[in-house]
N, CA and C atoms of all chains as a GROMACS GRO file, in nm:
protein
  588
    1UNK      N    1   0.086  -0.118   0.000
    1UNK     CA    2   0.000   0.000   0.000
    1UNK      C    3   0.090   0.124   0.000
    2UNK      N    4   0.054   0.198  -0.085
    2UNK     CA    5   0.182   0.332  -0.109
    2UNK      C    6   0.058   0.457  -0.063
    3UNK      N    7   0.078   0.500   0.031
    3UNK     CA    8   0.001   0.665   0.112
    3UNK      C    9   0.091   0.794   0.056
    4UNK      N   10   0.025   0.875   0.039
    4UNK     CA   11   0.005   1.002   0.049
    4UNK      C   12  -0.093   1.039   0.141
    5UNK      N   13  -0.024   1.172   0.204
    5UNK     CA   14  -0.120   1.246   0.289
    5UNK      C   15  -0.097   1.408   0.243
    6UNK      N   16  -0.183   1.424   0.184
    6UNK     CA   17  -0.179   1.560   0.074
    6UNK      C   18  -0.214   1.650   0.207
    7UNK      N   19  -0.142   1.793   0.280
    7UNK     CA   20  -0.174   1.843   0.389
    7UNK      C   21  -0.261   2.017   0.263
    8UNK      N   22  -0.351   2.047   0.307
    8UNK     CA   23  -0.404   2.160   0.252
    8UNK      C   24  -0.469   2.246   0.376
    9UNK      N   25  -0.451   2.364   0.330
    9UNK     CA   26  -0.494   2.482   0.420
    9UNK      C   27  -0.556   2.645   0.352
   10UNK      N   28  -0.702   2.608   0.379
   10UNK     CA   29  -0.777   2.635   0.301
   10UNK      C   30  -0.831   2.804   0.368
   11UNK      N   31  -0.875   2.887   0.228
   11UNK     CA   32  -0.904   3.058   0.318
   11UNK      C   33  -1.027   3.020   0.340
   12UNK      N   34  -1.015   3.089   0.490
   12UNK     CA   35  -1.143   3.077   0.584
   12UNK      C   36  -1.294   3.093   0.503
   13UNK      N   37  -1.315   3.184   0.388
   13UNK     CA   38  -1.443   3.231   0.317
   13UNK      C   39  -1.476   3.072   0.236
   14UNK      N   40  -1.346   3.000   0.192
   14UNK     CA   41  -1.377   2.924   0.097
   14UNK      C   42  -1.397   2.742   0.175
   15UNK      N   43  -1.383   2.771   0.248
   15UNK     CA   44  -1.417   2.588   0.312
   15UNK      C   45  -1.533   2.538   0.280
   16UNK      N   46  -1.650   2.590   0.243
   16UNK     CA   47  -1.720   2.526   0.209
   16UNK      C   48  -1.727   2.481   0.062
   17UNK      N   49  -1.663   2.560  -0.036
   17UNK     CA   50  -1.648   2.520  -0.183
   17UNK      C   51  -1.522   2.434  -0.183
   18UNK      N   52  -1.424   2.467  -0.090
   18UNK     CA   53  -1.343   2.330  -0.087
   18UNK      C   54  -1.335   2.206  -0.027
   19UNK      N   55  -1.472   2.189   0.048
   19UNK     CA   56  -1.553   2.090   0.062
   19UNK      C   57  -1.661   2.018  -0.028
   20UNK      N   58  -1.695   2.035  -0.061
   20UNK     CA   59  -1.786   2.088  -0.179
   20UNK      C   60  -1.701   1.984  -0.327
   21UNK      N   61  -1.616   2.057  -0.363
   21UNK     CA   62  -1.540   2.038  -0.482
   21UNK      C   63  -1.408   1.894  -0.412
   22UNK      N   64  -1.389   1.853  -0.312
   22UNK     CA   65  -1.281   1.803  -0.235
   22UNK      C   66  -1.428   1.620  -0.272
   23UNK      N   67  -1.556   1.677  -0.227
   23UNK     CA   68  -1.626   1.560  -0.209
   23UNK      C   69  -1.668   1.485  -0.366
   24UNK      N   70  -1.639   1.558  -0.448
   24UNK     CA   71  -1.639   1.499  -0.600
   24UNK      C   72  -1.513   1.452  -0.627
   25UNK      N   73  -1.407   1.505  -0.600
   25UNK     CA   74  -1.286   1.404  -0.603
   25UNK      C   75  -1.264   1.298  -0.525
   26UNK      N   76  -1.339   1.314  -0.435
   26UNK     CA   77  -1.322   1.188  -0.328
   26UNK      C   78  -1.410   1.072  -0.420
   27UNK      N   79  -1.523   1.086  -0.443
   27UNK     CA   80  -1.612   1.017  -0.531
   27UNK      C   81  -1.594   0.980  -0.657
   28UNK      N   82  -1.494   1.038  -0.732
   28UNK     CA   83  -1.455   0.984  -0.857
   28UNK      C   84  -1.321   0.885  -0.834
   29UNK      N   85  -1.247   0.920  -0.702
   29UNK     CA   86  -1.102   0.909  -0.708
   29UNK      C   87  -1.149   0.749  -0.613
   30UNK      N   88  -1.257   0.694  -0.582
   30UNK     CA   89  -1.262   0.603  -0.508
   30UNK      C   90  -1.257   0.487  -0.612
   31UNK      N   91  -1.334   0.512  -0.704
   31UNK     CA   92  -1.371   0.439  -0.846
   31UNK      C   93  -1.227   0.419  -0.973
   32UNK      N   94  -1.135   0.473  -0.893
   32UNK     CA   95  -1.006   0.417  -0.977
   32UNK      C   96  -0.939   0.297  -0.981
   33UNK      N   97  -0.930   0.262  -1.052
   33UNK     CA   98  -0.844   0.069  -1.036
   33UNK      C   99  -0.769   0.106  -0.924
   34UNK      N  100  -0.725   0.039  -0.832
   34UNK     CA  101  -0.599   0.015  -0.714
   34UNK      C  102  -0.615   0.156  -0.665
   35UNK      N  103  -0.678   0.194  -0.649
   35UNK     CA  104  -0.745   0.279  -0.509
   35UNK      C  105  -0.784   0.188  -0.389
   36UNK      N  106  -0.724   0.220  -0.267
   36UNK     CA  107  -0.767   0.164  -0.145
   36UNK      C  108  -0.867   0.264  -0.046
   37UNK      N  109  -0.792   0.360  -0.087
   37UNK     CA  110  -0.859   0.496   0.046
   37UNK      C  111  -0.860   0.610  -0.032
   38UNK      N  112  -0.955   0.740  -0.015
   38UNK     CA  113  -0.943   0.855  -0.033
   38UNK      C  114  -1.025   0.908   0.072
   39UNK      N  115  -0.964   0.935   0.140
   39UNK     CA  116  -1.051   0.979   0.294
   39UNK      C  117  -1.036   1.162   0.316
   40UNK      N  118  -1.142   1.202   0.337
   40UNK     CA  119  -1.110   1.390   0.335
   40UNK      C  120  -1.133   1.390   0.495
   41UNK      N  121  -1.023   1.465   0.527
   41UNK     CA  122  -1.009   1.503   0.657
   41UNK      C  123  -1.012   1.644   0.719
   42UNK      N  124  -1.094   1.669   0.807
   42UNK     CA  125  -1.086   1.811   0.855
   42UNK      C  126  -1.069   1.865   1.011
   43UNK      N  127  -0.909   1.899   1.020
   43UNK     CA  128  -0.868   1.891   1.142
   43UNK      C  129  -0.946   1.963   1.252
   44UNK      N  130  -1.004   1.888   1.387
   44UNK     CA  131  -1.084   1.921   1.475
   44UNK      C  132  -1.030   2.013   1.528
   45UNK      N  133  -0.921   2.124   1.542
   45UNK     CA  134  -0.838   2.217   1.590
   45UNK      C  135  -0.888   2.340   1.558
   46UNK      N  136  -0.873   2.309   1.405
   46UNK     CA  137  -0.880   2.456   1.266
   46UNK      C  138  -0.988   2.418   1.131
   47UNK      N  139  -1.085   2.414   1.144
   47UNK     CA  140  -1.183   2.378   1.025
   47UNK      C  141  -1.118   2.399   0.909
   48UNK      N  142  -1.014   2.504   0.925
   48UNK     CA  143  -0.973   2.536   0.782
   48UNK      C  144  -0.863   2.481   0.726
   49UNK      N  145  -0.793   2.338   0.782
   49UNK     CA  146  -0.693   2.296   0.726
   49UNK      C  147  -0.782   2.121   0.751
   50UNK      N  148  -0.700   2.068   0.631
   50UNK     CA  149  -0.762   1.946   0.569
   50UNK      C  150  -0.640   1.885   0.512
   51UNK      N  151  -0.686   1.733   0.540
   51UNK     CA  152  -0.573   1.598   0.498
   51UNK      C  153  -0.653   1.508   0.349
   52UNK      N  154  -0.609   1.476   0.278
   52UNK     CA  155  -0.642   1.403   0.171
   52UNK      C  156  -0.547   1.268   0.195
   53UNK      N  157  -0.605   1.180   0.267
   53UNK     CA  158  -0.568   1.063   0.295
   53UNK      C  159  -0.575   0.956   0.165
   54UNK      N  160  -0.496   0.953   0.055
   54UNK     CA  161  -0.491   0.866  -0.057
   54UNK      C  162  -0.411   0.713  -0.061
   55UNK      N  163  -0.443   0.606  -0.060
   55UNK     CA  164  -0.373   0.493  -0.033
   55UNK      C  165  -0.426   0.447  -0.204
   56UNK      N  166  -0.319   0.361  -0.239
   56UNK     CA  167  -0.341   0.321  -0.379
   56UNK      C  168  -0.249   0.173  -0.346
   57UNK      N  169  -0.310   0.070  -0.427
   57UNK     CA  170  -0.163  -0.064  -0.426
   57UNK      C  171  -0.042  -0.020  -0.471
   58UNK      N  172  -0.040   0.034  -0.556
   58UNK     CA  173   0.147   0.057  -0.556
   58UNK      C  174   0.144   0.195  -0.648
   59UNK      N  175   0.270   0.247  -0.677
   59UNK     CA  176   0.299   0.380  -0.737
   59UNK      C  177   0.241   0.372  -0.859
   60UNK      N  178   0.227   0.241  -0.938
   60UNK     CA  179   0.173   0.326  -1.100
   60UNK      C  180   0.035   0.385  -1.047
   61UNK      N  181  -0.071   0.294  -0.966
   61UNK     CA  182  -0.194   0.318  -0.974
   61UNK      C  183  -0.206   0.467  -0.900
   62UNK      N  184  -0.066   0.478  -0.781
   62UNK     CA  185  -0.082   0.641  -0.734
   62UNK      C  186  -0.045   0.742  -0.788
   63UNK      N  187   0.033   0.701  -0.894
   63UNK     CA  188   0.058   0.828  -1.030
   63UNK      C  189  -0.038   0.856  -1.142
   64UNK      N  190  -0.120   0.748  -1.165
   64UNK     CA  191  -0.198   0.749  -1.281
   64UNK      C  192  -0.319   0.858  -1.240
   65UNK      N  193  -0.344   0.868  -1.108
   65UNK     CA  194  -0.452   0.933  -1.045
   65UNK      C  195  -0.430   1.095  -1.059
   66UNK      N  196  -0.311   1.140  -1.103
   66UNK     CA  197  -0.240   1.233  -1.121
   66UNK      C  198  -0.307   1.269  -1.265
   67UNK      N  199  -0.324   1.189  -1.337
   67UNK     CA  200  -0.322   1.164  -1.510
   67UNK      C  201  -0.545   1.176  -1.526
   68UNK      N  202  -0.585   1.162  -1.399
   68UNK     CA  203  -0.732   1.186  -1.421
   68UNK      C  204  -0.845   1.300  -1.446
   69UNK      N  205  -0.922   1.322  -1.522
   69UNK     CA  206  -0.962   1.433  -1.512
   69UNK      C  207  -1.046   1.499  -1.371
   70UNK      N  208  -1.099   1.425  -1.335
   70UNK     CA  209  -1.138   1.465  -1.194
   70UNK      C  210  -1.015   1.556  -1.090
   71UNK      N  211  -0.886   1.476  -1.105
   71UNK     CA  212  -0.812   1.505  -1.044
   71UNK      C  213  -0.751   1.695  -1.084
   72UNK      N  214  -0.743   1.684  -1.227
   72UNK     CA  215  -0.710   1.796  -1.318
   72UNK      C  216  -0.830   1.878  -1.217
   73UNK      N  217  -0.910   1.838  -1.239
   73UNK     CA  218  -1.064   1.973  -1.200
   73UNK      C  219  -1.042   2.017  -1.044
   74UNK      N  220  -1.006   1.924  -0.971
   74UNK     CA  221  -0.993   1.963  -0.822
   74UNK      C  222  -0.885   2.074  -0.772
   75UNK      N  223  -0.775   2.023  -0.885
   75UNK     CA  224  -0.647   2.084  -0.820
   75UNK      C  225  -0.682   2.246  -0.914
   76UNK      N  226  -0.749   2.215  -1.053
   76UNK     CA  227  -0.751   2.361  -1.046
   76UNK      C  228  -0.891   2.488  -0.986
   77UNK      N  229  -0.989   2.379  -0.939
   77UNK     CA  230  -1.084   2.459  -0.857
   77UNK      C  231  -1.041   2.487  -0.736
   78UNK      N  232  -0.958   2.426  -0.660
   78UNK     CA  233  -0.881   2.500  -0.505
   78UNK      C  234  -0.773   2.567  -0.540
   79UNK      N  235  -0.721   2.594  -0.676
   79UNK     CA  236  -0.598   2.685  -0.644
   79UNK      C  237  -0.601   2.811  -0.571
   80UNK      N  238  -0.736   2.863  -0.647
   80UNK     CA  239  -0.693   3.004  -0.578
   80UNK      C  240  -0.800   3.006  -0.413
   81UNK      N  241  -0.862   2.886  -0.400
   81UNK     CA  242  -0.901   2.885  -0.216
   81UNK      C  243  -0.772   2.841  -0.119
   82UNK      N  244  -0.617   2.829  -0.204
   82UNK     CA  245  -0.563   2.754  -0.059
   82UNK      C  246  -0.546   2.921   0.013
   83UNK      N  247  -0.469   2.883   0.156
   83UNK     CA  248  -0.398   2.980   0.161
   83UNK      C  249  -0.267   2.996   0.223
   84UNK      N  250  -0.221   2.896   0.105
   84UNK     CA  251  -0.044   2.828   0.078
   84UNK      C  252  -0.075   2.699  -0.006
   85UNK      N  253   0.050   2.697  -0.067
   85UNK     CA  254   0.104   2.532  -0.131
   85UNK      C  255   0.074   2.462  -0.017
   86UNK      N  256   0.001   2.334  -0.116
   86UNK     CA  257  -0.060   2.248  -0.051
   86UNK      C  258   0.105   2.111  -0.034
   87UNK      N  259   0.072   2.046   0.066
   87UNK     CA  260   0.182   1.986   0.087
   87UNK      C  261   0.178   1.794   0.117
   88UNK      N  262   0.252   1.728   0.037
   88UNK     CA  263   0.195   1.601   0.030
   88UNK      C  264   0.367   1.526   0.087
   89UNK      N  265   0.272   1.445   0.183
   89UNK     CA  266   0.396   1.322   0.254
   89UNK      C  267   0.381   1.225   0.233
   90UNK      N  268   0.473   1.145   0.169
   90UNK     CA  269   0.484   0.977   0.087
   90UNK      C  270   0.541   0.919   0.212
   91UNK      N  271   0.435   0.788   0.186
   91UNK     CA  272   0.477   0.647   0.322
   91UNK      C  273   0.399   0.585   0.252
   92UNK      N  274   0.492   0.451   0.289
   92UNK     CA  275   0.466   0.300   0.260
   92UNK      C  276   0.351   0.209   0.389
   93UNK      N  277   0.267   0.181   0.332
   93UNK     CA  278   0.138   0.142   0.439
   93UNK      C  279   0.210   0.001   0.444
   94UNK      N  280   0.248  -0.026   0.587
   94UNK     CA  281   0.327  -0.180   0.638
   94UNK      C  282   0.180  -0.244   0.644
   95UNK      N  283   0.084  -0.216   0.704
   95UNK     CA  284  -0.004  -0.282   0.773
   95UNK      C  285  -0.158  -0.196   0.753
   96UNK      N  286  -0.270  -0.248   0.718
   96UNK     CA  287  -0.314  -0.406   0.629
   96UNK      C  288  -0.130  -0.401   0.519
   97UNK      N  289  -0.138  -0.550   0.525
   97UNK     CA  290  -0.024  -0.574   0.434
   97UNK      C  291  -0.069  -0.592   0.314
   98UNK      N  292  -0.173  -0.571   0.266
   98UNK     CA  293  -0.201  -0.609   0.120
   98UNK      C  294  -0.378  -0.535   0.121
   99UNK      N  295  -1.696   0.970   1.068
   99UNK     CA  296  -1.574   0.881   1.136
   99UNK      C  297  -1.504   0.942   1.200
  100UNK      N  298  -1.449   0.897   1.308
  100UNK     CA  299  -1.369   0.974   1.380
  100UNK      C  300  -1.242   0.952   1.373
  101UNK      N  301  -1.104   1.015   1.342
  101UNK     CA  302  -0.958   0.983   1.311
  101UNK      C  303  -0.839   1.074   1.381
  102UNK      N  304  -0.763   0.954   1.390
  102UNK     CA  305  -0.660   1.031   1.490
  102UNK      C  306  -0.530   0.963   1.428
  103UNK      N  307  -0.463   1.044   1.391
  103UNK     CA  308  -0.332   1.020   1.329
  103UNK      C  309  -0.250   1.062   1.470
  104UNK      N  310  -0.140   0.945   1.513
  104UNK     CA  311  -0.064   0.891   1.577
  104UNK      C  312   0.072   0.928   1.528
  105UNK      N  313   0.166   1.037   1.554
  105UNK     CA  314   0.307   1.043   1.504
  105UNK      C  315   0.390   0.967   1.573
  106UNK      N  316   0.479   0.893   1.534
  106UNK     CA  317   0.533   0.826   1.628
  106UNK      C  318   0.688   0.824   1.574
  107UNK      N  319   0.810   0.898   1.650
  107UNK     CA  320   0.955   0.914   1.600
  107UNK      C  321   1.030   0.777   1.717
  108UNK      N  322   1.080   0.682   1.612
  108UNK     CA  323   1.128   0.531   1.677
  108UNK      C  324   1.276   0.552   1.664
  109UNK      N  325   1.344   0.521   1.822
  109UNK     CA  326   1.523   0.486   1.782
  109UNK      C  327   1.555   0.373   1.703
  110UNK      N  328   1.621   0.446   1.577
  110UNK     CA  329   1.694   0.327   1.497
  110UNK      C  330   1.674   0.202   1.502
  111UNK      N  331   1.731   0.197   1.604
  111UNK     CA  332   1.799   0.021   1.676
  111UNK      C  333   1.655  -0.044   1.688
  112UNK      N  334   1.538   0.074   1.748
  112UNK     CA  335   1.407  -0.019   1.762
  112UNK      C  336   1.292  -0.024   1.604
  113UNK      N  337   1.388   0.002   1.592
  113UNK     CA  338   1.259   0.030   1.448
  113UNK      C  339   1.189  -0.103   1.412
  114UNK      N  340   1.302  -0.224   1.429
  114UNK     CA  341   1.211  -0.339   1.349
  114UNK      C  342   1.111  -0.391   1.468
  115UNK      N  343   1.143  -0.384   1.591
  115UNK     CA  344   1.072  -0.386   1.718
  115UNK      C  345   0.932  -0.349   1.733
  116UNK      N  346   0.944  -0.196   1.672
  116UNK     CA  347   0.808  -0.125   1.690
  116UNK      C  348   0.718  -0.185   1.594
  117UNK      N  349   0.813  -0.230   1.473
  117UNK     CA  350   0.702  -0.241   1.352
  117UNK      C  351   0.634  -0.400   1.434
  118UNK      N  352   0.708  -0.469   1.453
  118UNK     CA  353   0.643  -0.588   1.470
  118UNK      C  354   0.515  -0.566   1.634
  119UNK      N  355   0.548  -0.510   1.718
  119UNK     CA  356   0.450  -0.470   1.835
  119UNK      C  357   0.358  -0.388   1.773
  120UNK      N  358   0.356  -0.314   1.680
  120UNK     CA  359   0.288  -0.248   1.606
  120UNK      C  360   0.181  -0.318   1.509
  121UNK      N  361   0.268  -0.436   1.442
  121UNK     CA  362   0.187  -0.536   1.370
  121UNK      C  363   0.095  -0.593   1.454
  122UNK      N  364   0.152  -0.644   1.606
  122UNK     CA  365  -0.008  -0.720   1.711
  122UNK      C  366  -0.073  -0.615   1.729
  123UNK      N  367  -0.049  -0.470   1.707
  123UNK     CA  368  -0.176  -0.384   1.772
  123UNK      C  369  -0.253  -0.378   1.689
  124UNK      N  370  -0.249  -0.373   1.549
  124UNK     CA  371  -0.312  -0.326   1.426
  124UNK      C  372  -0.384  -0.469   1.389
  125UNK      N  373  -0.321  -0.607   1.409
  125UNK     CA  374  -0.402  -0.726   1.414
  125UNK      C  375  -0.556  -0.724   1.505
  126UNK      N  376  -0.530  -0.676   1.635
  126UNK     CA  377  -0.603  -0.691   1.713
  126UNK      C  378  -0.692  -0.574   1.675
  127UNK      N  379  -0.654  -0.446   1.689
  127UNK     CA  380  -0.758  -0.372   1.635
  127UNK      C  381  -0.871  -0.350   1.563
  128UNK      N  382  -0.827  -0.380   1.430
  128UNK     CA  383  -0.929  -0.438   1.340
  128UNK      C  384  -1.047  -0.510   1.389
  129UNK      N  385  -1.019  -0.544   1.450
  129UNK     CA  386  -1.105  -0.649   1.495
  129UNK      C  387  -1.194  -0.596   1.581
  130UNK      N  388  -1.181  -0.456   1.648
  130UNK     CA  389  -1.252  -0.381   1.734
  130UNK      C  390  -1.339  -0.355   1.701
  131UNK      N  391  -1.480  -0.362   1.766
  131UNK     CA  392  -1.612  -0.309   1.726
  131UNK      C  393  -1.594  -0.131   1.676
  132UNK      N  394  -1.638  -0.091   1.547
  132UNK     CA  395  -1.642   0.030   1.512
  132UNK      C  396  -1.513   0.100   1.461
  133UNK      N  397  -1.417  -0.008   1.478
  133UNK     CA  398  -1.271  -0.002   1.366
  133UNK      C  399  -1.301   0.010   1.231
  134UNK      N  400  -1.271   0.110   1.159
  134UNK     CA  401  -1.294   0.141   1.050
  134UNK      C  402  -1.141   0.115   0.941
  135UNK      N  403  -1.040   0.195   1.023
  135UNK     CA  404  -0.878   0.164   0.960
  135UNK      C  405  -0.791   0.173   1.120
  136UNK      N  406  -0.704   0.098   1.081
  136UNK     CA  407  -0.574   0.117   1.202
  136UNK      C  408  -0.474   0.085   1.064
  137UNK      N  409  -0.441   0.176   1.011
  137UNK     CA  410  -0.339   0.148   0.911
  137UNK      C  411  -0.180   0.228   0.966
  138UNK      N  412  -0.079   0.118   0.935
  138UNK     CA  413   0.019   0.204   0.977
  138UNK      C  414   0.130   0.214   0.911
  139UNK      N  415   0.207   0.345   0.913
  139UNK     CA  416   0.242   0.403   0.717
  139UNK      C  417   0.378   0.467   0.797
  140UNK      N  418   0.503   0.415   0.780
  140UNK     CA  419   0.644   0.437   0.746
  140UNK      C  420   0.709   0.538   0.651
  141UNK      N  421   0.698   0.633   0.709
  141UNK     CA  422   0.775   0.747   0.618
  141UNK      C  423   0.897   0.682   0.449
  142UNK      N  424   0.835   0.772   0.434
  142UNK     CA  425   0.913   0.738   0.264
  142UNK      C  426   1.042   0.812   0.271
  143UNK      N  427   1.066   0.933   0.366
  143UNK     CA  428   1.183   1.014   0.374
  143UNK      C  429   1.264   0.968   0.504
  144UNK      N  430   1.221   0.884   0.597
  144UNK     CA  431   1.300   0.858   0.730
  144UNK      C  432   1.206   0.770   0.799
  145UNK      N  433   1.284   0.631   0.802
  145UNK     CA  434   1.203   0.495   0.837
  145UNK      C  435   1.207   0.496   0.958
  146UNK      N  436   1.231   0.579   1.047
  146UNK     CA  437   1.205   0.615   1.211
  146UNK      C  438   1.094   0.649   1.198
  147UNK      N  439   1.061   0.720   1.154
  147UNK     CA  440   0.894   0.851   1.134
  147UNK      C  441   0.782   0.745   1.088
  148UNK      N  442   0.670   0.708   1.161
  148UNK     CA  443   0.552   0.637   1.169
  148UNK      C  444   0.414   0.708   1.206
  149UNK      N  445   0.346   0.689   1.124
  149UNK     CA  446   0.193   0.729   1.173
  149UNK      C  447   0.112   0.593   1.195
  150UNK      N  448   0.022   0.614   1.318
  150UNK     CA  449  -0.058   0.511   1.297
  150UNK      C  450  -0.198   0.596   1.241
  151UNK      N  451  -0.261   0.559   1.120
  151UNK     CA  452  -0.397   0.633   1.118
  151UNK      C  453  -0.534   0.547   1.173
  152UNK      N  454  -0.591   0.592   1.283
  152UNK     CA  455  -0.694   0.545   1.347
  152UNK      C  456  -0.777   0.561   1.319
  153UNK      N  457  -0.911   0.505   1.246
  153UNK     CA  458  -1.035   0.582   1.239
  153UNK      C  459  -1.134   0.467   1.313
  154UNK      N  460  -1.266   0.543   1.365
  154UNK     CA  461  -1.353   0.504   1.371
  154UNK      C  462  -1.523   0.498   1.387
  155UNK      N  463  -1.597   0.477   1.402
  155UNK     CA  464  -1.770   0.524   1.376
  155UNK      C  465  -1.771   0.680   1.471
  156UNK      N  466  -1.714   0.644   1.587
  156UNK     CA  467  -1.790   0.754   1.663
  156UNK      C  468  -1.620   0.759   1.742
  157UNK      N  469  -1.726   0.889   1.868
  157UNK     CA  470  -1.628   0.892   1.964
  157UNK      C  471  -1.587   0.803   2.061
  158UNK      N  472  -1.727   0.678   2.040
  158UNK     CA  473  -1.712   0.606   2.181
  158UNK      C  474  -1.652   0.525   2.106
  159UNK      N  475  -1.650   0.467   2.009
  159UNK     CA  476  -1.543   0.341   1.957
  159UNK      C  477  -1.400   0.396   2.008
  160UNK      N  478  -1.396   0.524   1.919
  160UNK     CA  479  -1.275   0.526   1.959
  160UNK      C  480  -1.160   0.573   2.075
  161UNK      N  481  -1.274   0.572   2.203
  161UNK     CA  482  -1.221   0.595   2.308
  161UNK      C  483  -1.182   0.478   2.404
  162UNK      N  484  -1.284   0.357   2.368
  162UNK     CA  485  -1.327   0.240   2.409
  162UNK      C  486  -1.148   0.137   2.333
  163UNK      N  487  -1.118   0.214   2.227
  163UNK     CA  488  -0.964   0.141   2.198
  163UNK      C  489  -0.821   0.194   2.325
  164UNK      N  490  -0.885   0.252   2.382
  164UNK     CA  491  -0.756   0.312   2.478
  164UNK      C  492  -0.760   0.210   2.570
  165UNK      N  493  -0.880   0.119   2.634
  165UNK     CA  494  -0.931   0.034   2.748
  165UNK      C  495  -0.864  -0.066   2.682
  166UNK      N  496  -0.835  -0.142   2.576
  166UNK     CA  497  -0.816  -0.285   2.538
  166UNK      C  498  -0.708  -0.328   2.582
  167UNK      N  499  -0.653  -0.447   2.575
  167UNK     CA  500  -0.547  -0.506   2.622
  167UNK      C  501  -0.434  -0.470   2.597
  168UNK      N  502  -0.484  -0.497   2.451
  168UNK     CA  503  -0.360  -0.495   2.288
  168UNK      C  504  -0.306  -0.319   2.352
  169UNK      N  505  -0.388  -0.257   2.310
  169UNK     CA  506  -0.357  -0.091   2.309
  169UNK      C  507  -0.275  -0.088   2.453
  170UNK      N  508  -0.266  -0.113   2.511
  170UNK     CA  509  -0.201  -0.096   2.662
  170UNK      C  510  -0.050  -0.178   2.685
  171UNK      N  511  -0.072  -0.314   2.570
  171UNK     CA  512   0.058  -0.376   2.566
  171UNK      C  513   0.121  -0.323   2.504
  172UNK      N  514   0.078  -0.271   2.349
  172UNK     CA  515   0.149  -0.178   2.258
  172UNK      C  516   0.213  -0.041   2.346
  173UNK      N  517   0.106   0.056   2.413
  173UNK     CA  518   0.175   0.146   2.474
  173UNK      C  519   0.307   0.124   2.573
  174UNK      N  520   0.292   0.011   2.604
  174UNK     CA  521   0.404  -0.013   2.698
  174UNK      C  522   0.507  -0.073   2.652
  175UNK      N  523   0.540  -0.161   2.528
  175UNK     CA  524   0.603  -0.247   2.496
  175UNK      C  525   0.710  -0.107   2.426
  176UNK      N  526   0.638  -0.006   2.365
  176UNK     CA  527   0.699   0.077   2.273
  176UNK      C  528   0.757   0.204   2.352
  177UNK      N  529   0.696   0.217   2.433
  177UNK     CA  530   0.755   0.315   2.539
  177UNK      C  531   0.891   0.356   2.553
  178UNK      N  532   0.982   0.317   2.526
  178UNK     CA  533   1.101   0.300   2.569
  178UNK      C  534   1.232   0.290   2.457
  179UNK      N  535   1.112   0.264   2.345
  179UNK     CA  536   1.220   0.296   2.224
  179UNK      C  537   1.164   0.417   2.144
  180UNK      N  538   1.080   0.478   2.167
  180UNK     CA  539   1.069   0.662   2.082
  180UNK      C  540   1.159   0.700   2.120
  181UNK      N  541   1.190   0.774   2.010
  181UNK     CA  542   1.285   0.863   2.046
  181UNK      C  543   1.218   1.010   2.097
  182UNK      N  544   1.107   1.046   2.099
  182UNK     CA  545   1.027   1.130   2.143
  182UNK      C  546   0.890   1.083   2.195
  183UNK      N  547   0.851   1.200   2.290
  183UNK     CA  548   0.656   1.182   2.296
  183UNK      C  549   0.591   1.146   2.184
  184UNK      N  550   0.526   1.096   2.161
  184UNK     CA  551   0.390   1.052   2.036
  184UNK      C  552   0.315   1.172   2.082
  185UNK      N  553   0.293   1.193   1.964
  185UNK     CA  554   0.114   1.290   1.916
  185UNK      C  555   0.042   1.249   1.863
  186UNK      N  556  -0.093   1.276   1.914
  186UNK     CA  557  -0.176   1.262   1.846
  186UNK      C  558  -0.231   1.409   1.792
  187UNK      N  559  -0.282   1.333   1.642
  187UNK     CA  560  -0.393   1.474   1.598
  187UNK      C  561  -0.541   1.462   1.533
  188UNK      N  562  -0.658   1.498   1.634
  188UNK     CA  563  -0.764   1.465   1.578
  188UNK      C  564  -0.845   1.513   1.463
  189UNK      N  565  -0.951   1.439   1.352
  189UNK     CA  566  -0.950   1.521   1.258
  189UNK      C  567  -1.098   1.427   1.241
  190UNK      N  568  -1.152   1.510   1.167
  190UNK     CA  569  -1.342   1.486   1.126
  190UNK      C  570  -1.291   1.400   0.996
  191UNK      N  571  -1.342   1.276   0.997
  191UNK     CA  572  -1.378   1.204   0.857
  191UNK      C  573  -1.501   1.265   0.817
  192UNK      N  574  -1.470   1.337   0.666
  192UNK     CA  575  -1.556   1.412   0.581
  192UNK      C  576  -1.640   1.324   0.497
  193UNK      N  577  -1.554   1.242   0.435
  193UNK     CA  578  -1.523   1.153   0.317
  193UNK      C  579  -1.422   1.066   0.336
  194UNK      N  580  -1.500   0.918   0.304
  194UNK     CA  581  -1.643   0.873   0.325
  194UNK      C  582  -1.706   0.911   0.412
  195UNK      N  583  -1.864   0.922   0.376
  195UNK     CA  584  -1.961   1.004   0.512
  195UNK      C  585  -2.060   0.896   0.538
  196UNK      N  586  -1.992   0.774   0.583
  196UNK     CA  587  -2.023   0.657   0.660
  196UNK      C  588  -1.960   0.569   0.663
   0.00000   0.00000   0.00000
């Protein structure tokens, strides 16, 4: 299992359109071959910062997701709601092992 | 769902240690009423650096995992090889919204 945890931090006016637009990528991006997880997260601290929890079986199927149009539409409907580069951390999921 | 990502920074020497005490917690877990994921994901930049990601139905599942056996052997077994405190950080499962 190959994770990404895409970290985003979203302007306060726009959380609800980047909720909104975050829940159609979650819904298209579930329906990809070797997708395991796309989980949207919204930290109980700060409403306005959010995790994109993506697990895929291995790197082609987590690069190809890169290559989707859904994916194209998301990243360019939150560009101008972040408020900063959004920031993604690669780990290897030990456990479920498969 | 309710989720709590677990940072966890391991000494070197214990790293293969944690993973395997780590492997009986995440066995047993699963298995917990209202366990949704106990997935646990090894940094891609520094194989010390571990998250465990916890999710589950509610708050009481996942408070009701602090009481179990497993969770109490794990806390103790691992204790002693971080190289730091563990954090936790809590966060609203958005997506999936069940």
């Amino acid at each position: 299992m190959v994770v990404t945890l895409v970290h985003v931090t979203v302007r306060p006016d726009r959380v609800a359109d980047f909720i909104e637009a975050t829940r159609r990528n979650h819904e298209a991006s579930v329906r990809e071959p070797g997708n395991l997880r796309f989980d949207v997260l919204q930290s109980a601290d700060d409403p306005a910062r959010f995790i994109l929890y993506e697990a895929y079986v291995d790197e082609a199927a987590a690069a190809a997701h890169k290559s989707t149009a859904h994916y194209a539409e998301w990243r360019d409907a939150v560009a101008g709601w972040m408020a900063g580069p959004r920031r993604g951390e690669r780990y290897a999921g030990l456990f479920p092992s498969s």
